[in-house]
C-alpha positions in Angstrom: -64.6 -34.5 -37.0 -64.7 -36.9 -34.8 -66.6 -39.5 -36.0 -64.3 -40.1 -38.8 -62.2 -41.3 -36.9 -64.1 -43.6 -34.9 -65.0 -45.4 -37.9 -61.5 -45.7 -39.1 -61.0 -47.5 -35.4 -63.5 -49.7 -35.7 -63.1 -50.9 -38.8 -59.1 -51.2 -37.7 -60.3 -53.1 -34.9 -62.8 -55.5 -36.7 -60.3 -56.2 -39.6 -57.5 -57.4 -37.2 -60.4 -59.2 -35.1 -61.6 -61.6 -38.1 -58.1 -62.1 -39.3 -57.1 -63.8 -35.8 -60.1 -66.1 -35.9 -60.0 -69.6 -38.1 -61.7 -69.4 -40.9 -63.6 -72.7 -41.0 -62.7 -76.7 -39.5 -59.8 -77.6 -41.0 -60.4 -80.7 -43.6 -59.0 -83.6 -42.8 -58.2 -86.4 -45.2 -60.1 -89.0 -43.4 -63.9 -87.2 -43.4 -63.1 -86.4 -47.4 -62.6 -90.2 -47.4 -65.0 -91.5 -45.5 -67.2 -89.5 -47.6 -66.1 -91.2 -50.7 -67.2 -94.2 -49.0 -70.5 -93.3 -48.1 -71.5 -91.8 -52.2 -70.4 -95.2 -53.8 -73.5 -97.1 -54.3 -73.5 -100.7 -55.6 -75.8 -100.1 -58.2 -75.7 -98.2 -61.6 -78.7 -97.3 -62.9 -78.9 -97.2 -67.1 -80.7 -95.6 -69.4 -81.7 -95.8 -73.0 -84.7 -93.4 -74.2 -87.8 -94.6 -72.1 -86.3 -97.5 -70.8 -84.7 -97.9 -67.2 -82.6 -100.6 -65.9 -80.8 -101.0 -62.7 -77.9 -103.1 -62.3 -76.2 -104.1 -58.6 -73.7 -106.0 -57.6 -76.2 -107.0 -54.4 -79.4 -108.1 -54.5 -82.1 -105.7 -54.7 -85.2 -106.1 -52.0 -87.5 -103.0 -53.0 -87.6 -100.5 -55.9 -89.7 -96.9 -56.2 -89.6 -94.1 -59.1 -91.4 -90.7 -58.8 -92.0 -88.0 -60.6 -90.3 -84.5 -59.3 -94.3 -83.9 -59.0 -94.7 -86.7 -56.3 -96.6 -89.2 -58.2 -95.4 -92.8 -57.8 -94.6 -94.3 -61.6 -92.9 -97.9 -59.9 -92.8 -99.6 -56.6 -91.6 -102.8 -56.6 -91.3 -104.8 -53.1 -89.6 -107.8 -52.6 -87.7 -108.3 -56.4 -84.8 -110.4 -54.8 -83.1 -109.8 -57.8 -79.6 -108.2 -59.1 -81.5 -106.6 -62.0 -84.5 -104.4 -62.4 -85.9 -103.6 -66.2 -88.7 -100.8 -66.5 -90.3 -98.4 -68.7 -91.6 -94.8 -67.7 -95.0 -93.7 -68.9 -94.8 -90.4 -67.4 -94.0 -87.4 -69.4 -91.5 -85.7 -67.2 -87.9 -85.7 -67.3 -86.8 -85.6 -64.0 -87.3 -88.6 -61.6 -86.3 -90.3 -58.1 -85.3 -93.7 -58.1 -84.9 -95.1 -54.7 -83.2 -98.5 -54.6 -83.5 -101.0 -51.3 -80.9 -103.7 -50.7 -81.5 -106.3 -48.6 -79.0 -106.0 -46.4 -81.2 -103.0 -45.7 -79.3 -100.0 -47.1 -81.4 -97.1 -48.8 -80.2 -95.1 -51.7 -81.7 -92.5 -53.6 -81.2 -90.2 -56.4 -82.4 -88.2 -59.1 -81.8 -89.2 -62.7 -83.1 -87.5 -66.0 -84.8 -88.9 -68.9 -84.9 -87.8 -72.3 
């Protein structure tokens, strides 16, 4: 009979407990911008079938694509260039691109290939 009731104050107590707490950080305009910031990339990257080409508005110091496997399809060092124009061999669809600048910032993503 008791033990009822005991829940019913517990779970009283634990409701009115959780709802006093903050839920999470607040967000604050600045981080949201200042992650804005850090996902533009001065590059595009292009596509057409088999054929890849990235485009930046700085120059472009080193170049790697892999396979979601791990297997190294391109590694360019040292292209000094505002282009890059390859062709994938690989069968897979999914691939990494990493792009070096050389001021010395790193990008990476994944891009898909038909």
């Amino acid at each position: 009979m008791m033990r009822p009731i005991i829940r019913i104050i517990f779970l009283l107590f634990t409701l009115t407990c959780f709802s006093f707490f903050p839920q999470a950080q607040p967000v604050n305009n600045s981080e949201t911008v200042k992650e804005n910031e850090k996902t533009s990339k001065p590059y595009r990257i292009l596509t057409a079938g088999k054929s890849v080409t990235i485009k930046s508005t700085k120059t472009i110091k080193n170049v790697m694509v892999w396979t979601a496997g791990g297997h190294r399809i391109v590694e360019e060092k040292n292209l000094n260039a505002s282009s890059y124009n390859f062709r994938i061999t690989a069968n897979e669809k999914i691939f990494f691109v990493m792009v070096q600048l050389v001021d010395g910032k790193t990008y990476s993503e994944k891009i898909g290939i038909q």
